[in-house]
C-alpha positions in Angstrom: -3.5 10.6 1.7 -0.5 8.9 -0.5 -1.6 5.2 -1.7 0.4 2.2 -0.6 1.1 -0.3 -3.0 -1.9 -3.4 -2.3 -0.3 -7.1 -2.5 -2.8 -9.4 -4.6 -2.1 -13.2 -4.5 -1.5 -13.9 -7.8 -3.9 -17.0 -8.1 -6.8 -13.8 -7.2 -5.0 -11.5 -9.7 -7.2 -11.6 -12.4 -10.5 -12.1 -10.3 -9.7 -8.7 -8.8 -9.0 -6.9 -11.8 -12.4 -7.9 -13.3 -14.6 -7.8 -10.3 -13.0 -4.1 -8.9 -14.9 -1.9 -10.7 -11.7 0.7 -10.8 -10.0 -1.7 -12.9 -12.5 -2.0 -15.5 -10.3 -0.5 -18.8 -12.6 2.7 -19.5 -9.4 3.6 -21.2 -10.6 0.3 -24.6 -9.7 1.8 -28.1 -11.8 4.4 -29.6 -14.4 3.8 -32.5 -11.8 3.9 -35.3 -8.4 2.0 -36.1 -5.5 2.1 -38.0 -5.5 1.1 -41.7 -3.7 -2.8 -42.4 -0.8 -0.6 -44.6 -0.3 2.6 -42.8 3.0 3.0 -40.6 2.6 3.5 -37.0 3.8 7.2 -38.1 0.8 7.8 -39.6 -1.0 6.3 -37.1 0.5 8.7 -34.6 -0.6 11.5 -36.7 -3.7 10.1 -36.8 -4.3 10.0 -33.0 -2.8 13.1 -32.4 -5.9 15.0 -34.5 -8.5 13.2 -32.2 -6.7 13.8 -28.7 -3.9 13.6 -26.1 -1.9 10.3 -27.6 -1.2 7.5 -25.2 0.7 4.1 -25.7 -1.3 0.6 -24.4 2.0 -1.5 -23.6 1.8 -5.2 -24.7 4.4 -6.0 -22.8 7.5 -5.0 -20.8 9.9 -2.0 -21.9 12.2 -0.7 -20.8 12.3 3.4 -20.7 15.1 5.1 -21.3 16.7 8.5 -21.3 16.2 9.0 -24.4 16.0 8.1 -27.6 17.7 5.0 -28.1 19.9 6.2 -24.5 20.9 4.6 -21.5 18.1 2.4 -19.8 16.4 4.3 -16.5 13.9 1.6 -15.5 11.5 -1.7 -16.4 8.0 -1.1 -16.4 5.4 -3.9 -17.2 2.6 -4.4 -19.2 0.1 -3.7 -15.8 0.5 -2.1 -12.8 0.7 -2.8 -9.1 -3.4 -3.1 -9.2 -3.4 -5.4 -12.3 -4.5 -2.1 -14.5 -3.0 -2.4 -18.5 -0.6 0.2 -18.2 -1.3 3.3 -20.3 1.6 5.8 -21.1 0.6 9.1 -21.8 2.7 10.8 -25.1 4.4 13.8 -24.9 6.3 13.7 -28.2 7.7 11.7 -31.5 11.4 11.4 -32.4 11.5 8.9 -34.8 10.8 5.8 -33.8 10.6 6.5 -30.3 7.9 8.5 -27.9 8.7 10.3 -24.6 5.8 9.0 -21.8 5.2 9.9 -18.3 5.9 7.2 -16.3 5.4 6.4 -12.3 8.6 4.7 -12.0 10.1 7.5 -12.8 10.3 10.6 -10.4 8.3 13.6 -10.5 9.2 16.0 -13.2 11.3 13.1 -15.1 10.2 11.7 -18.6 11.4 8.7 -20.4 11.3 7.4 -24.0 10.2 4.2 -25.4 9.7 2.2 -28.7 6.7 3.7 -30.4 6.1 -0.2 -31.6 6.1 -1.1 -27.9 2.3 -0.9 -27.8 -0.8 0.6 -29.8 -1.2 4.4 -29.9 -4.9 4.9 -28.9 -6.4 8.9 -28.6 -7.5 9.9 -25.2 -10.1 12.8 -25.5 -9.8 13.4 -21.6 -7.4 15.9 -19.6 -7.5 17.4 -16.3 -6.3 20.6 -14.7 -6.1 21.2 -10.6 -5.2 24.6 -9.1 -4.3 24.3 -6.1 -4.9 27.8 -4.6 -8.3 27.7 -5.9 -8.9 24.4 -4.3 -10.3 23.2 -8.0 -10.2 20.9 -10.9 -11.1 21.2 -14.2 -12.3 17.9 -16.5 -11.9 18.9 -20.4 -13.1 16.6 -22.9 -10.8 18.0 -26.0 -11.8 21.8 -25.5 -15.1 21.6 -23.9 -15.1 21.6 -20.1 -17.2 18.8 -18.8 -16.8 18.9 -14.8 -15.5 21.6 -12.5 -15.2 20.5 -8.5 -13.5 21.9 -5.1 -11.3 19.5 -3.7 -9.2 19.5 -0.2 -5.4 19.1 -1.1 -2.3 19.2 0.7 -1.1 20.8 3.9 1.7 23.4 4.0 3.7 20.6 6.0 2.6 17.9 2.9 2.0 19.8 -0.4 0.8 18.5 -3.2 3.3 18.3 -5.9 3.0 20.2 -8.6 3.7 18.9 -12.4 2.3 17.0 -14.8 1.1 13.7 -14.0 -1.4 10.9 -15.3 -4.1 8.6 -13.9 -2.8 4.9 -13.7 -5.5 3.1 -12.0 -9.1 3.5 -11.0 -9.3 1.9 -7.3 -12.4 1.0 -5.4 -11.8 1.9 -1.7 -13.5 2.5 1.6 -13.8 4.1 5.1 -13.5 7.6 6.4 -10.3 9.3 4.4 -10.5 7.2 1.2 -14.1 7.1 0.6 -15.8 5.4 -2.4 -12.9 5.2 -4.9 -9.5 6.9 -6.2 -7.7 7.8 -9.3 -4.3 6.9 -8.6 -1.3 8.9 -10.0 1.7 8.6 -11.3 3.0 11.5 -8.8 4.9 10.8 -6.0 4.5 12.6 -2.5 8.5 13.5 -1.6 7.3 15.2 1.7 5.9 12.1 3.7 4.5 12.1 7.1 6.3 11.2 10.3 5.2 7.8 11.0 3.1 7.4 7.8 3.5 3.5 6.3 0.8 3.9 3.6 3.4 4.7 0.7 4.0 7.8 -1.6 1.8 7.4 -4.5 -1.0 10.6 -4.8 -4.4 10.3 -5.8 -7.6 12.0 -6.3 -10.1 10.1 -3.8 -13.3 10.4 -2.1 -13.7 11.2 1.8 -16.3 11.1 4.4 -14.9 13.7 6.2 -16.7 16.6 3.7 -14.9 19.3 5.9 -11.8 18.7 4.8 -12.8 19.4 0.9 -11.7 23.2 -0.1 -9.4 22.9 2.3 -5.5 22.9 2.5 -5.1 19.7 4.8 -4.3 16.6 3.1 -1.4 14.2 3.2 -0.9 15.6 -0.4 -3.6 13.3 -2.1 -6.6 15.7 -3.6 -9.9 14.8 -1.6 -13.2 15.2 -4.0 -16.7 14.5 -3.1 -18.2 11.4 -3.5 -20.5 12.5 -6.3 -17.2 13.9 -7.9 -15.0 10.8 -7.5 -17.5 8.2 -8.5 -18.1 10.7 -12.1 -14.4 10.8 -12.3 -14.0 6.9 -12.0 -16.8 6.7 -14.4 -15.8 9.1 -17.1 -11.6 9.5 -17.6 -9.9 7.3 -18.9 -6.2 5.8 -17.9 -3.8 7.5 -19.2 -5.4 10.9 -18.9 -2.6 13.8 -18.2 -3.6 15.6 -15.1 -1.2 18.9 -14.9 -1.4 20.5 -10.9 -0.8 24.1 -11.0 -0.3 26.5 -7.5 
């Protein structure tokens, strides 16, 4: 089921973000830093031997086209939940990165300053085949978690591409379940009469018959046992590519 965007008076904003556990920042630096006098080049070489690169933002950029090119779109320093926004990095040119990005659509990349936050190594990916009804949780090249999952209907399918996890999201009741990994995806197929927004997910749900199934509104439905390990372990920013 697509995510709506939750409004969150901003006197409560930051209470929120520290006392929802799915915006705790498992994504903090890892053990090591860069040197006082090397060059954030180096430093992206550096990151890039330790995992997938991804960019903390310290504070609005705006994403372009492409290097240097025409503006596409603002993003800030958090998201819609009050999550630090962490880019994952596809590529260098220069002195600019190419991130995935959820204001952008599906399938659509955009470049920003590599000084426009610090380049951190994210050890986590995820794969999800859909026809298999499965995802795969690698930490660098040793698989850590395997797990069925319900995804979306023939009417609603889950789109396919390469994505990343923005937030961590404590939720409740019967489709959402404990908690979610929101996406940067977008769902273009929405449901007649559906009001709960476009944004996929990987979430929890009560209703266990609907896991390994092909059902959904287009959001991936885990276990609860799955989700909760999920919200525990990856970290923002991780690339999650969905296959057929």
């Amino acid at each position: 089921m697509p995510l709506r965007r939750l409004r969150v008076p901003a006197a409560v904003a930051l209470l929120v973000a520290l006392v929802l556990a799915i915006t705790a920042v498992p994504a903090a630096a890892p053990p090591f830093g860069p040197h006082p006098r090397s060059s954030v080049f180096d430093r992206y070489r550096q990151v890039t031997r330790h995992g997938h690169p991804v960019i903390v933002l310290r504070a609005p950029v705006v994403v372009r086209r492409g290097p240097g090119g025409r503006a596409l779109t603002r993003v800030a320093s958090r998201t819609e939940w009050g999550s630090p926004r962490v880019l994952p990095v596809l590529g260098r040119r220069g002195p600019w990165v190419e991130v995935i990005a959820t204001e952008l659509r599906n399938g659509h990349r955009g470049w920003v300053p590599i000084d426009a936050g610090q380049l951190l190594s994210n050890p986590w990916s995820m794969r999800v085949d859909l026809a298999a009804h499965r995802v795969t949780v690698m930490r660098r090249t040793r698989v850590m978690r395997r797990f069925t999952v319900g995804v979306g209907s023939p009417a609603t399918p889950t789109p396919l591409g390469a994505f990343s996890v923005t937030d961590k999201l404590s939720m409740g009741g019967l489709s959402y379940g404990c908690c979610a990994l929101a996406l940067s995806g977008h769902q273009p197929h929405i449901s007649q009469g559906w009001k709960g927004g476009d944004r996929i997910a990987i979430h929890g749900t009560l209703m266990k018959d609907s896991i390994g199934r092909s059902e959904s509104l287009g959001c991936l439905r885990a276990a609860e046992r799955d989700t909760r390990w999920l919200v525990g372990h990856v970290w923002l920013g991780t690339v999650v590519e969905i296959r057929p």
